[in-house]
N, C-alpha and C positions, 0 to 999 in steps of 0.2 A: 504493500500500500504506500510505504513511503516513499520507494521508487516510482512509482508509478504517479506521486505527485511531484516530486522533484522532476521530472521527463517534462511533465506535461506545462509546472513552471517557466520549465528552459526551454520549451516549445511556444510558450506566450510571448518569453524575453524575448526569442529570435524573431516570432512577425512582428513585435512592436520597433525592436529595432531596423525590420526592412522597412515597413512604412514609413520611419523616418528616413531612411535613406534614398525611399521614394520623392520623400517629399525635398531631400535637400539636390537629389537627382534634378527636379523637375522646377529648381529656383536653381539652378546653373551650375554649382557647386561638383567641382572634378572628387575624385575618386581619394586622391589624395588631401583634398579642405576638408573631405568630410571624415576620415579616417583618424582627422586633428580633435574636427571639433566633434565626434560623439565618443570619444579616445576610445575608439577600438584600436586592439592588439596587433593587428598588421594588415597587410592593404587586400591579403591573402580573404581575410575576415571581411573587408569591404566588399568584395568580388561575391564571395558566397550571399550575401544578404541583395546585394543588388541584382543576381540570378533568382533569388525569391523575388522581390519584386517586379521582373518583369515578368514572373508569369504568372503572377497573379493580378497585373495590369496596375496595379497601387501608381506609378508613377504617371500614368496618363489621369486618374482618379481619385491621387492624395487628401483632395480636396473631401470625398465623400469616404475615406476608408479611415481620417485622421481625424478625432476630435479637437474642437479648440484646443482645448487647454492643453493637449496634447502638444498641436503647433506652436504653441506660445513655449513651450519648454526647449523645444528646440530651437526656436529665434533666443533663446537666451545662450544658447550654443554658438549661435552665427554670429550675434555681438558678444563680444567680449568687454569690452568697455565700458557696460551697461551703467554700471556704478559709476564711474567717474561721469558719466552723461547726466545723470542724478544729479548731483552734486554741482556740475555747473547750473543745471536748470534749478536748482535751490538757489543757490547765491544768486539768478540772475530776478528770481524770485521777491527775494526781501532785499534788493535794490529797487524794484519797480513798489514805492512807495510801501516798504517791508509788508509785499502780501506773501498769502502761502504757496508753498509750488502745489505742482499738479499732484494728482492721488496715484495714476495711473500714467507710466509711459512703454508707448505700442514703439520699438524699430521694425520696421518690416522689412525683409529680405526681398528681392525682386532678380529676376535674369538681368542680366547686361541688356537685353534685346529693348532698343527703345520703342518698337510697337508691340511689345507685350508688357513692358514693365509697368505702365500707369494700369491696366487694366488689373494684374496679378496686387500691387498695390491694393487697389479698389475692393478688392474679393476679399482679402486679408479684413482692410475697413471694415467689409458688410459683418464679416463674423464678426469683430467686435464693436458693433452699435446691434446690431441683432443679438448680443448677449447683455449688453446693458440695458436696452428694453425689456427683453425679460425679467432681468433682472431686481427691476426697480416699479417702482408703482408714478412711472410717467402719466401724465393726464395731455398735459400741451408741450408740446417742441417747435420750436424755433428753426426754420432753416434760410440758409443762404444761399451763394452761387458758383459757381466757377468746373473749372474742368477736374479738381480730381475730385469735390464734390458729387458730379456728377456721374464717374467711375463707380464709386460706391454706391448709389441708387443704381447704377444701373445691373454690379451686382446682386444687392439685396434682390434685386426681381428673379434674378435665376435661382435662391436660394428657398427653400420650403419656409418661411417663414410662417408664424402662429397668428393668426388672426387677432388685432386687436381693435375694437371695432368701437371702445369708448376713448380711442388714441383721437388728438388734434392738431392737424399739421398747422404753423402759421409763415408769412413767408417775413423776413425781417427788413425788406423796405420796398418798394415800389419799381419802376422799370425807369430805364435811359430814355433822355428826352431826344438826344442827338444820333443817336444809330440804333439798328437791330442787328441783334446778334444769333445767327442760327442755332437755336441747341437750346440755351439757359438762360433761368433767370429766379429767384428765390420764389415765385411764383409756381412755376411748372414744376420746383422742387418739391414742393405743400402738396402738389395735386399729386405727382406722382408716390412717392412717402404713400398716400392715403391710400392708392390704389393696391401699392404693394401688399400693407399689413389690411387690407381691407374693413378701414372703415370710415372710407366715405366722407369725413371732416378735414376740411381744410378749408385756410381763409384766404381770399384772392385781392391784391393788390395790382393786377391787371388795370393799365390806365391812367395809375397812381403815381407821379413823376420821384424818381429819387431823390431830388435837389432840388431847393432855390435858385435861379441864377444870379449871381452877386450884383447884377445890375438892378434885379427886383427889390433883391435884399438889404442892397445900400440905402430903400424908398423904403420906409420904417412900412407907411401905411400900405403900400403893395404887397410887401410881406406877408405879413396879417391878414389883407384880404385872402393871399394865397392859399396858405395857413387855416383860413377857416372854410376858406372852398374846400379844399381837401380833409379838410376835417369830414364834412357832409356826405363822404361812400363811408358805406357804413361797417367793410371789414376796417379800415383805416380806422376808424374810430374805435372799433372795439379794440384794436390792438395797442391802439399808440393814444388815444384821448379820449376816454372814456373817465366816469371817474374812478374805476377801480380799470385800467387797462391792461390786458392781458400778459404786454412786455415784462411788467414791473412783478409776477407772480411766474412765469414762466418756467416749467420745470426743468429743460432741456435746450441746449442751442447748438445746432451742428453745422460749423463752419469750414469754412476755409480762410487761409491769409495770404494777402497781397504782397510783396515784396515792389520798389519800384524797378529793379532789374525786369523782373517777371512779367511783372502789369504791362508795361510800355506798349507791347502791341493790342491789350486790352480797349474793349471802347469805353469800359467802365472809366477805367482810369484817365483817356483822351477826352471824358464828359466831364469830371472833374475838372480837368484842366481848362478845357474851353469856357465852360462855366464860371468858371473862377476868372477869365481873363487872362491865363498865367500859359505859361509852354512847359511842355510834360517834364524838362529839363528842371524849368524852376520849382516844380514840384518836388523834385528829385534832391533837392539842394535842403528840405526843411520838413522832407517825413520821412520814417524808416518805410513805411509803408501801411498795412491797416488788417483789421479782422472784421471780416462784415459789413466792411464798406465806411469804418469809425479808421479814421487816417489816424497815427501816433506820430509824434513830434522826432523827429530827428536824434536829437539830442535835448531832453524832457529836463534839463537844467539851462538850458538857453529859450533865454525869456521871448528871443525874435522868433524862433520856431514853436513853441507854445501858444505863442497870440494867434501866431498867423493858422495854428493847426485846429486850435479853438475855432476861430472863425469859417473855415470849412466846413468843419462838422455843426457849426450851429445852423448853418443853410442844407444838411442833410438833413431828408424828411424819415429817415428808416433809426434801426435802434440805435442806442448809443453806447459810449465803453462802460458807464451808468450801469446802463443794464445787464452786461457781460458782469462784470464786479458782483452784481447780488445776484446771480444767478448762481455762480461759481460760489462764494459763500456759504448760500442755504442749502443747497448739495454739500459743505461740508460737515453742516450743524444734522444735515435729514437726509441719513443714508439712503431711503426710499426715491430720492431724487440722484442723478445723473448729472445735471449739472452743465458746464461747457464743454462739450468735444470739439476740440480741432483737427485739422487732417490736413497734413504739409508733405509735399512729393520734392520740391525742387529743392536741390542740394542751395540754389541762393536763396533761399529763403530764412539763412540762418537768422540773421542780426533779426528778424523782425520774431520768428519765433522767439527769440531771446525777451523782446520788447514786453509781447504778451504773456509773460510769464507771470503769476499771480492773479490771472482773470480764466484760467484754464484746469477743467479737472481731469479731465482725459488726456492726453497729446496724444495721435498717433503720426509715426515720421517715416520715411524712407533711412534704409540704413546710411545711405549718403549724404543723406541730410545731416543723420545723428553723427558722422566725420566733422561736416564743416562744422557743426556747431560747438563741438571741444575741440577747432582750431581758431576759435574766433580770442580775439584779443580781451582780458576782464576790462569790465568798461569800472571807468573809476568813477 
């Protein structure tokens, strides 16, 4: 008997280890990375376990044969660093006006291949926001725009996800007045979210301009009228002026962050600019860049870039950092809440993931990102 369960032990040990060698197979990982990072005994051992895995197909199907938390153990494998990344994202933390760091940080592993990597990305995402919904007693999420946002919705929809049907998408500001963008917009994100976990609630800000133009806004009274015309659709108002508005309670907010490397061919970020009067350059001179469409200051102890980043976002009609701040908060006082996830692909994206640090209780990063970001200089 005792044999017979020690076999059949060592019979579980070796699939669980092909599976992962499936899995680090099928995120690009030669024969010898992997042989490092799950310290098997010789490359002899590697060969035997990746002969199980191909014929039991796990590398084409990692995806369905690997539990999460499974994969998560072995992305602790593939970065090594982990801690030291921690640790900057602490300090960079209780520097941004000494808040707390994040609860949770996701590296993800991806192939070299640049038309698979945002998408392999994205699928990693969906399992972990499709575990933190379950997880937590969400009611309302906040979502926003951009392209690796929309990777991960687009995987959520191929995953069997659990029907949540008293869930409520909202979208966190309104559309560009100056271009359309084929694909996205925090809008289409609300709808789609709702479709996925099927249930049907979300609020539409279709129509709903993102911004003032500083020409309007310079006219105290033009403003104001703006201001209250838009006030008059009626998700806009429940969202953002109501007198209990939805922003200000919000359990959840799933964004992305801008960088101004990144943005530049963005028309978000070229509406900003035009808007404002200014060339995407001068922009570039007095913000690191934004989460959610709320621009951060440059350098948040120079008083010219602080006014001037104030004033932008005071002519933004969508959420504010305000609301990022207590969000991220009462996620840490109510574990029942989620709180802010962010999701950042581009290795330049460092400095500004840096920036948002203390308004975020998730992070999830690409592993190249988590590089740049422990090579980035301590900001003093």
């Amino acid at each position: 008997m005792t044999v017979n369960k020690a076999k059949l032990a060592d019979e579980q040990n070796r699939e669980s280890r092909a599976k992962q060698v499936a899995y680090l197979v099928s995120q690009g990982k030669s024969q010898s990375q992997i042989r490092k990072m799950l310290r098997l005994s010789s490359q002899t051992e590697v060969s035997r376990l990746l002969k199980v895995a191909k014929a039991e197909r796990w590398i084409e199907e990692w995806h369905l044969c690997l539990a999460d938390a499974e994969i998560a153990k072995i992305e602790k494998y593939i970065f090594e660093k982990r801690e030291k990344l921690i640790k900057k994202l602490e300090f960079a933390a209780y520097q941004n006006e000494d808040r707390p760091p994040p609860e949770n940080v996701l590296v993800v592993h991806t192939s070299d291949d640049e038309k698979k990597r945002l998408a392999q990305f994205g699928r990693r995402a969906a399992e972990y926001v499709d575990q933190l919904l379950k997880g937590s007693h969400v009611e309302t999420c906040a979502v926003a725009w951009g392209r690796t946002l929309k990777s991960m919705i687009d995987a959520l929809g191929q995953r069997n996800v659990a029907p949540q049907p008293t869930l409520r998408f909202l979208p966190v500001c309104g559309e560009p007045l100056t271009g359309h963008q084929s694909g996205f917009s925090p809008t289409s994100a609300a709808m789609e979210l709702a479709e996925v976990f099927r249930c049907k609630q979300y609020l539409s800000l279709a129509g709903v301009p993102a911004r003032i133009p500083k020409d309007f806004a310079d006219k105290r009274k033009q403003a104001d009228i703006i201001k209250n015309f838009v006030s008059m659709y009626r998700d806009y108002k429940k969202i953002f002026r109501s007198n209990s508005p939805m922003i200000d309670s919000v359990d959840m907010i799933v964004t992305g962050i801008g960088d101004v490397a990144t943005s530049e061919g963005d028309h978000w970020f070229k509406e900003t600019a035009e808007l404002e009067g200014k060339e995407p350059s001068d922009l570039k001179e007095i913000t690191a860049g934004n989460i959610g469409g709320v621009w951060l200051p440059r350098d948040p102890e120079n008083d010219i870039h602080v006014k001037a980043i104030d004033e932008i976002n005071r002519r933004w009609l969508g959420i504010q950092e305000e609301h990022f701040v207590k969000c991220a908060k009462r996620a840490k006082t109510d574990p029942k809440k989620s709180g802010v996830v962010v999701l950042a692909h581009d290795a330049r994206k460092a400095p500004i993931v840096e920036r948002v640090m203390g308004m975020v209780n998730h992070l999830i990063i690409h592993e190249d990102l988590a590089e740049a970001i422990l090579k980035l200089s301590p900001r003093r």
